[in-house]
C-alpha positions as CSV (number, residue, x, y, z in Angstrom):
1,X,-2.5,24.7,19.9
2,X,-5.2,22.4,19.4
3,X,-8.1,22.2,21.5
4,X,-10.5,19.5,22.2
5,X,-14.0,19.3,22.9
6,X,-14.8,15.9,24.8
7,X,-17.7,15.7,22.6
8,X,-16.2,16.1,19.1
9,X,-13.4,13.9,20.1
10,X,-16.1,10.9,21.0
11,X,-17.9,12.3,18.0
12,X,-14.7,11.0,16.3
13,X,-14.0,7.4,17.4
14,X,-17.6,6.8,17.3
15,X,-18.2,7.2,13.8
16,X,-14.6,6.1,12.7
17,X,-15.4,2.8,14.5
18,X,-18.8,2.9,12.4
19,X,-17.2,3.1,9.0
20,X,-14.8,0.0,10.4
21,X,-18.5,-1.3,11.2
22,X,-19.1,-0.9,7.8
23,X,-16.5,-1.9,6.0
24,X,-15.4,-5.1,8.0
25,X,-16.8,-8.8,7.1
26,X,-19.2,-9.5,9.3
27,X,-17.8,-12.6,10.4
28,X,-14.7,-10.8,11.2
29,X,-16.6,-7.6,13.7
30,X,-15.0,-9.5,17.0
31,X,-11.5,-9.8,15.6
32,X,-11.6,-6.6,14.3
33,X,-12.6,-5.3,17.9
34,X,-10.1,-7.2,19.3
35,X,-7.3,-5.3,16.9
36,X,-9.4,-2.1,18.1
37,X,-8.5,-2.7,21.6
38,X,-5.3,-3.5,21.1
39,X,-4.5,-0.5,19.4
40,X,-3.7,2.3,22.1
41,X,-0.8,-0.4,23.0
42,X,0.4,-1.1,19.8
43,X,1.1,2.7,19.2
44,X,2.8,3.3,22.5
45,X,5.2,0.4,21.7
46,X,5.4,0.9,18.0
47,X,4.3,4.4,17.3
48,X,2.0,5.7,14.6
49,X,4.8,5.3,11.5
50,X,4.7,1.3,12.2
51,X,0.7,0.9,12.6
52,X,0.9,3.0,8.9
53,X,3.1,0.2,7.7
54,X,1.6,-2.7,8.6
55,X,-2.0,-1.1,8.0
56,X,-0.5,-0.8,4.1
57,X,0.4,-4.6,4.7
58,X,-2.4,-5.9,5.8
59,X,-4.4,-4.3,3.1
60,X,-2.4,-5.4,0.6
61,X,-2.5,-9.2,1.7
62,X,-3.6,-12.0,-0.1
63,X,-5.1,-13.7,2.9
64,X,-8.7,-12.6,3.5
65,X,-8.3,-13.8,7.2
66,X,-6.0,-10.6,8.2
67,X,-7.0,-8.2,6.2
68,X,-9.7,-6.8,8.8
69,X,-6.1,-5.4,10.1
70,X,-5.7,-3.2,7.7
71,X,-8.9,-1.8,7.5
72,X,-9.0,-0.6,11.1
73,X,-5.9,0.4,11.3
74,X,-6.7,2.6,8.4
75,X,-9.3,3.6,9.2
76,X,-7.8,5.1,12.3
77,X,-5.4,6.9,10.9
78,X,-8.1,8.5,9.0
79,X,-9.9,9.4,11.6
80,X,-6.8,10.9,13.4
81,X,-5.9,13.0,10.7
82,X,-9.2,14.5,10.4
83,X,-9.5,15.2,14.0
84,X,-6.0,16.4,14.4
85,X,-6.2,18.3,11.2
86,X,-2.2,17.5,10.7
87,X,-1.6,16.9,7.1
88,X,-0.3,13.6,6.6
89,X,-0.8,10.8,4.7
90,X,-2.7,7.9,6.4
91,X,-1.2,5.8,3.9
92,X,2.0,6.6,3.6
93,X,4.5,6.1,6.4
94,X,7.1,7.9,4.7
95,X,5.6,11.0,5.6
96,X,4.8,9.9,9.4
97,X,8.8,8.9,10.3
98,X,10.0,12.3,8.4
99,X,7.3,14.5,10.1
100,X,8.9,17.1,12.6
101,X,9.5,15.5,15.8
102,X,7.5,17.6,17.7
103,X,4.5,17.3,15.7
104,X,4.9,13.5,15.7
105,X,5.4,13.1,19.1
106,X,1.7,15.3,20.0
107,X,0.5,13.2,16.8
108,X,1.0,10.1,18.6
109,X,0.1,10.8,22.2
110,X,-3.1,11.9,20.7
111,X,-3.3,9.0,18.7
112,X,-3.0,6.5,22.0
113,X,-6.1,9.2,23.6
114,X,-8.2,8.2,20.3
115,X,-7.1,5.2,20.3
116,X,-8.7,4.8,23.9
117,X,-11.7,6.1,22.9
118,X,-11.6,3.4,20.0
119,X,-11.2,0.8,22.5
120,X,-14.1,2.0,24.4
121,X,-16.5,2.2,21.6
122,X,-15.4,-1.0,20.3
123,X,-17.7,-3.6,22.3
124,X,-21.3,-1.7,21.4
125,X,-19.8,-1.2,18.0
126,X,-18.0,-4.1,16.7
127,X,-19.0,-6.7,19.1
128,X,-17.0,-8.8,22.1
129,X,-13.4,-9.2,21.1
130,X,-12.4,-12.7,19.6
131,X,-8.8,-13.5,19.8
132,X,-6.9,-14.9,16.8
């Protein structure tokens, strides 16, 4: 069973939201925030396998404009793999929708946790959210 410091886990969104920081156009920090807060819904509707897909999509887009998308979405899943310490691919979602069921199911109920700890972050972070 996994156990959770408080700490680590804040540890965790905090520095995954810096390397979005990082890697996100600067003109595109409050959309990017925005998709950050959006994110603990998005995976209780859709579930983990689905924000893997259309993280891969977004990356792989032509279109400058939504490719911020990707990248935090990606960037999530990174940083829930490392603090889960489940072995899955953050890019593939092949391996998320054949994962045992039990493991997906704590996989993604931790995700939405994270992903409120994201959302929490996001403002100091990344900026006021700007809605596309």
């Amino acid at each position: 069973m996994l156990k959770l410091d408080t700490r680590d886990f804040s540890r965790h969104a905090f520095n995954g939201l810096l390397k979005v920081k990082e890697i996100v156009r600067v003109d595109q920090k409050s959309k990017a925030s925005a998709a950050v807060q959006g994110l603990s819904a998005y995976i209780s509707t859709w579930g983990l396998h689905r924000l893997c897909g259309d993280g891969l999509k977004y990356m792989n887009t032509r279109s400058s404009e939504t490719r911020y998308k990707g990248q935090v979405y990606q960037e999530f899943l990174k940083t829930l793999q490392q603090l889960s310490q489940i072995p899955f691919a953050p890019d593939d979602a092949n391996g998320l929708i054949n994962m045992n069921l039990e493991i997906y199911t704590g996989l993604n109920r931790l995700a939405i946790e994270l992903a409120r700890e994201w959302s929490f972050w996001a403002v100091p972070i990344l900026g006021e959210a700007e809605q596309e």
